[in-house]
Structure formats: structure tokens, C-alpha cells
SEPAKOL-223310 format. One record per residue (C-alpha): residue in one letter; x, y, z. Coordinates in steps of 0.5 Angstrom, whole numbers, padded with zeros to 4 digits, always signed. Layout:
// residues N
AXYZ...
//
This chain:
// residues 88
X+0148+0226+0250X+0143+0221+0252X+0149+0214+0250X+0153+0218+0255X+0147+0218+0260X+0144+0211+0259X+0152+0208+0260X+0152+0211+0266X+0147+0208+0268X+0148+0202+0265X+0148+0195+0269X+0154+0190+0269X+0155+0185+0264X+0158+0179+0264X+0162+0178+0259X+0165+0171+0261X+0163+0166+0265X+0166+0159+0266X+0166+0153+0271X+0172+0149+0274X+0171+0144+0279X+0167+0148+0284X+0170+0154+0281X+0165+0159+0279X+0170+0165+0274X+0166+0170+0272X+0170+0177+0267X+0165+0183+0269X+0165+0189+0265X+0162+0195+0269X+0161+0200+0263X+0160+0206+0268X+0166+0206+0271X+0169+0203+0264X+0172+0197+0269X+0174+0190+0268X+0174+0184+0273X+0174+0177+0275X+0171+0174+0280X+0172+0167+0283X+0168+0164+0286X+0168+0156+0291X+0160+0155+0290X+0161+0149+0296X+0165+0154+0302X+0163+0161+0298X+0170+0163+0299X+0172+0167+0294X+0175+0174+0291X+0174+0179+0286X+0180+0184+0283X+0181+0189+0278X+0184+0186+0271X+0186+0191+0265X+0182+0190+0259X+0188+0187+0255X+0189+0182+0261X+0182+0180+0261X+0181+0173+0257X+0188+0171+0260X+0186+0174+0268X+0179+0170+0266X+0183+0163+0264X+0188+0164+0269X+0185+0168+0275X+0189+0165+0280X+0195+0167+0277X+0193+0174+0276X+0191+0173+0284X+0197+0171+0286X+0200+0177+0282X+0196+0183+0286X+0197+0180+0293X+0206+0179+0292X+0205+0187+0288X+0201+0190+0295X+0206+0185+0299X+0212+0189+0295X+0210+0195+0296X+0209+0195+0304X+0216+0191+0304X+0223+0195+0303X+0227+0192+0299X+0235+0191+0300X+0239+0191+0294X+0246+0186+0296X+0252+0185+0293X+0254+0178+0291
//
């Protein structure tokens, strides 16, 4: 009982992080809601980006955090577009 209670009120960890030019990555765990995720940010303009990774895509989201960004926009696009099949 007092594990469960005390991972409840776990803080965040940084289970990565790394640079790229002026790109800062960071893999982050949040143990009270058992979720993974990568932010990315430009540490000259701020811009930047957090998504929700799944915990066996983490170390790959981690090094290739703008193909897994690209990813979640076209997923989100694909489910407001309908799609037309066509016969060649």
C-alpha cells in the first residue's frame, strides 16, 4: 500500500536527454499515470513540442523525435479527412 501511494505522488523522471544543434530531447516518464514522453525543444526560438510516446517506441521516439511528430500530426489529419478509395 504505501509503494502505490508513494508512486502516486511520484515526481516526473527524466529518463533521457540529449542534445542536437539547438535542439533539446528529453524522454520523460510520469510514473502516476504510468505514461512516456518526449519533448523537444529549440532552446534559441522556444518552439518546440511534447507527444505521448508508447513505452516500447520510447528510445527510438527519443533519437528520431521528428519522425514520430510527423507521425502523430498525418494520424490526427487522417482521422479528420475521409478517405476515398479508387479503382485504377
Amino acid at each position: 500500500m504505501k509503494r502505490e501511494v508513494a508512486e502516486r505522488n511520484a515526481p516526473t523522471r527524466e529518463l533521457a536527454q540529449r542534445l542536437s544543434g539547438a535542439d533539446e530531447v528529453l524522454l520523460l516518464w510520469h510514473p502516476e499515470i504510468d505514461q512516456v514522453e518526449l519533448s523537444v525543444r529549440d532552446l534559441v526560438t522556444g518552439a518546440g513540442f511534447h507527444i505521448e510516446v508508447a513505452p516500447g517506441d520510447a528510445i527510438d521516439a527519443f533519437y528520431h523525435p521528428y519522425a514520430y511528430e510527423a507521425a502523430r500530426r498525418d494520424s490526427y489529419s487522417g482521422d479528420r479527412d475521409a478517405t476515398t478509395i479508387v479503382d485504377g
